[in-house]
C-alpha atoms as an extended CHARMM CRD file, in Angstrom:
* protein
*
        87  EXT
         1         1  UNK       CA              1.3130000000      139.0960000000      -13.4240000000  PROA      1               0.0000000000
         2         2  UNK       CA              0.4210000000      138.3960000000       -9.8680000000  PROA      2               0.0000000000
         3         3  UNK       CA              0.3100000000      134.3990000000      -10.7610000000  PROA      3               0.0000000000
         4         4  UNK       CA              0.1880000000      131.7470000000      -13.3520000000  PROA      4               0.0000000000
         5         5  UNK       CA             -3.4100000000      131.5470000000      -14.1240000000  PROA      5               0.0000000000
         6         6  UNK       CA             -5.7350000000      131.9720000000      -16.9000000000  PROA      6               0.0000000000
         7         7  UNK       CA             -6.8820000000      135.3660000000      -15.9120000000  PROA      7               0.0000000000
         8         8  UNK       CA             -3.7800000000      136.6810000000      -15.0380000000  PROA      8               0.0000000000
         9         9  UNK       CA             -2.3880000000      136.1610000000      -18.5200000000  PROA      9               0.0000000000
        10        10  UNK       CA             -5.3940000000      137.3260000000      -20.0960000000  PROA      10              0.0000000000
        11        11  UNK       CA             -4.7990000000      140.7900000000      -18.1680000000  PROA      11              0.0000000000
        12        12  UNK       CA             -1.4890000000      141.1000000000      -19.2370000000  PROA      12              0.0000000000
        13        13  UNK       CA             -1.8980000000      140.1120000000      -22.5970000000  PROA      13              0.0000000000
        14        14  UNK       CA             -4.4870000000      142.5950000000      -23.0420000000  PROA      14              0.0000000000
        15        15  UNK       CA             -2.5430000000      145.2980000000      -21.7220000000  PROA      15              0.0000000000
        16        16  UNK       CA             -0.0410000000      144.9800000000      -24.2130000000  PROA      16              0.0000000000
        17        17  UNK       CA             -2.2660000000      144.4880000000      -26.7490000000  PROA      17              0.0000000000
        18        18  UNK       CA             -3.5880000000      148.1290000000      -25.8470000000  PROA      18              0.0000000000
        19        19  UNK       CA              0.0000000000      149.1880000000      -25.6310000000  PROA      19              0.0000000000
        20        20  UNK       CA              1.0270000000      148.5370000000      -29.3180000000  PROA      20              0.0000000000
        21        21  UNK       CA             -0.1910000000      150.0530000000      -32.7900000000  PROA      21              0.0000000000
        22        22  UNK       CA             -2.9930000000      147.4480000000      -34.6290000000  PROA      22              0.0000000000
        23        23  UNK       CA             -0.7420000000      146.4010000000      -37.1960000000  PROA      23              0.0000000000
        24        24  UNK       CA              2.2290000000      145.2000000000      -34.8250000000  PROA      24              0.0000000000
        25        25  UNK       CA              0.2470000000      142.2520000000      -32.8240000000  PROA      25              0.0000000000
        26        26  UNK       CA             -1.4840000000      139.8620000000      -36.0080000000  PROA      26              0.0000000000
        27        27  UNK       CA             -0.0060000000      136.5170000000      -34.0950000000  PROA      27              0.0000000000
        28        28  UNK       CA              0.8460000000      135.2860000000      -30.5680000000  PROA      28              0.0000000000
        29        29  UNK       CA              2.5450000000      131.9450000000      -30.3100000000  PROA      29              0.0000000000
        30        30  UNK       CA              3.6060000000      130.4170000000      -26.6380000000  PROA      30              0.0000000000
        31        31  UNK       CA              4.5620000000      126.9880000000      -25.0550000000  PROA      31              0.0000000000
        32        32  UNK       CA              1.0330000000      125.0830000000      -23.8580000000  PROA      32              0.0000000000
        33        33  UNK       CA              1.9710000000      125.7840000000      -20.1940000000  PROA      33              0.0000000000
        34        34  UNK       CA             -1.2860000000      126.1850000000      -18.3730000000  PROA      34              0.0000000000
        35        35  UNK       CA             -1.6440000000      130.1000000000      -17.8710000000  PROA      35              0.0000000000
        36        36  UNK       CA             -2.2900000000      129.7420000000      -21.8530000000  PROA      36              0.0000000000
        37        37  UNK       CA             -5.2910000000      128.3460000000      -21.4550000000  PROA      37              0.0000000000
        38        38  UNK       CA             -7.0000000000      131.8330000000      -22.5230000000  PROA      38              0.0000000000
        39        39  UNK       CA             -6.0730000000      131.4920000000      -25.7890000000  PROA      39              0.0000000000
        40        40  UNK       CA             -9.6670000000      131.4990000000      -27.1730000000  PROA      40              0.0000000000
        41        41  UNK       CA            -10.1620000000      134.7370000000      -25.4500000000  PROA      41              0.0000000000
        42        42  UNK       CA             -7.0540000000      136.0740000000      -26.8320000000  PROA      42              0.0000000000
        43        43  UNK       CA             -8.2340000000      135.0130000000      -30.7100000000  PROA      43              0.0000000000
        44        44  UNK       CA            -11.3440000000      136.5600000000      -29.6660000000  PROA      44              0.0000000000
        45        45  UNK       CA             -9.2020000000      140.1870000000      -29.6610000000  PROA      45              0.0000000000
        46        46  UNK       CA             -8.6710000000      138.9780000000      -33.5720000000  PROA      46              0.0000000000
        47        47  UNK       CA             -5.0970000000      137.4650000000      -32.8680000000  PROA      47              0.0000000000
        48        48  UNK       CA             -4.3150000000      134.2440000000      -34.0330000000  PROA      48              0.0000000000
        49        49  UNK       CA             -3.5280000000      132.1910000000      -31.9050000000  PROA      49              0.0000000000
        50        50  UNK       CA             -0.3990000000      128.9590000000      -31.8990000000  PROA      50              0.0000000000
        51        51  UNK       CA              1.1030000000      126.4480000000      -29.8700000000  PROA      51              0.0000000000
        52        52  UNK       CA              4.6420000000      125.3970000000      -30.1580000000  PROA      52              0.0000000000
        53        53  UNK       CA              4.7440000000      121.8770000000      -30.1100000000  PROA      53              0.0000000000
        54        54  UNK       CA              5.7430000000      119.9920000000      -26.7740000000  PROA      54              0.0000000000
        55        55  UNK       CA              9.4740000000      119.5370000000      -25.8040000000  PROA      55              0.0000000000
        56        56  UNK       CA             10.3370000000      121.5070000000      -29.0650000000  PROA      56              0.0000000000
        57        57  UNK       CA             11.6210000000      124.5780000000      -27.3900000000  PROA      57              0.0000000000
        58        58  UNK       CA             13.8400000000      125.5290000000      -30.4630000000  PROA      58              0.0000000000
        59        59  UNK       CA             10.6780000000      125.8120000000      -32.7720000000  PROA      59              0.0000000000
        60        60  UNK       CA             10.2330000000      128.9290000000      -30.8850000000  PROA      60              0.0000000000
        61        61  UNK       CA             13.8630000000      130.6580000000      -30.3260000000  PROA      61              0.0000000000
        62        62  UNK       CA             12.0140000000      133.7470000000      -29.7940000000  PROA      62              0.0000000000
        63        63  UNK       CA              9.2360000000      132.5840000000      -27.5950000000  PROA      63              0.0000000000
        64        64  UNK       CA             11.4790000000      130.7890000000      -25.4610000000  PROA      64              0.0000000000
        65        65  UNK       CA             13.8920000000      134.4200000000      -25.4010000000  PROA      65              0.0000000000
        66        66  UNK       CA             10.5170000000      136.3180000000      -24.4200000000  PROA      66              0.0000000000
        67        67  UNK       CA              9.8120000000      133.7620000000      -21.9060000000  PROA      67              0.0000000000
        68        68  UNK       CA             12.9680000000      134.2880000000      -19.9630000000  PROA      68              0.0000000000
        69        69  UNK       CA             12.6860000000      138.1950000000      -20.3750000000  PROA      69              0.0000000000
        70        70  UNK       CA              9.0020000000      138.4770000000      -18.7750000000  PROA      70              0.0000000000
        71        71  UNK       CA             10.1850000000      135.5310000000      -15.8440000000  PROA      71              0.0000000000
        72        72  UNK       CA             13.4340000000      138.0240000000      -15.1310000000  PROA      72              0.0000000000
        73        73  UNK       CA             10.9940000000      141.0560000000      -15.2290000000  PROA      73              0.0000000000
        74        74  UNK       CA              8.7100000000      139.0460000000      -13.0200000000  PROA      74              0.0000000000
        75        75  UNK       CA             11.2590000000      138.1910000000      -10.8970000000  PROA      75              0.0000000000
        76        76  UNK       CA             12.9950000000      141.7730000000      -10.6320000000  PROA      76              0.0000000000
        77        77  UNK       CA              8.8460000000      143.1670000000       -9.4390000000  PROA      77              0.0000000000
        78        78  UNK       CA              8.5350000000      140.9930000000       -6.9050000000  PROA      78              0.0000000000
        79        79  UNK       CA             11.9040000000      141.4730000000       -5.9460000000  PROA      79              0.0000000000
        80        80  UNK       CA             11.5750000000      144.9670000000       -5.5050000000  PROA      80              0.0000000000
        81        81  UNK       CA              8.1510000000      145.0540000000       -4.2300000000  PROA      81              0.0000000000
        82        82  UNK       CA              9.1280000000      142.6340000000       -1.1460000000  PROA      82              0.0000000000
        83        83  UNK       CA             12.2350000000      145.5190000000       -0.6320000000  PROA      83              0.0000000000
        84        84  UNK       CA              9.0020000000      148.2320000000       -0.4610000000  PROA      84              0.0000000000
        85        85  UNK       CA              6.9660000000      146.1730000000        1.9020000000  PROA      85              0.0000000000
        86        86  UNK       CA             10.0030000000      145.6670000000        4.0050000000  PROA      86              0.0000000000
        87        87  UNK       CA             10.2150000000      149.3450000000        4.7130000000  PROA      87              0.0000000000
């Protein structure tokens, strides 16, 4: 993701939606941070669509795990692509 917003999170969730079999994406459930905000285009894809509630990060032990693994990934891309553009 090249930022936060709307779009941006609707690009990457719909490349991994192409990514996986039918069967293995039926929910998606995130935090209400703000690059969520696509969530009626996601349930539009036929994926239901939930909210944890707010300041209840242990309702989602799993979100909040998948969370830190895409911001480390995030991190780690722009890490290396800075290193690339450096020379």
């Amino acid at each position: 993701m090249i930022d936060r917003s709307k779009n941006s999170m609707l690009k990457a969730i719909d490349k991994l939606i192409k990514s996986l079999p039918l069967e293995a994406l039926k929910t998606f459930t995130s935090d209400r941070g703000k690059e969520f905000a696509c969530y009626e285009d996601v349930e539009k894809l036929g994926i239901n669509f939930y909210f944890a509630d707010a300041y209840s990060a242990l309702q989602r032990g799993s979100n909040e795990n998948s969370n830190g693994l895409l911001r480390e990934i995030i991190l780690r891309r722009q890490i290396y692509l800075k290193y690339l553009l450096m020379g």
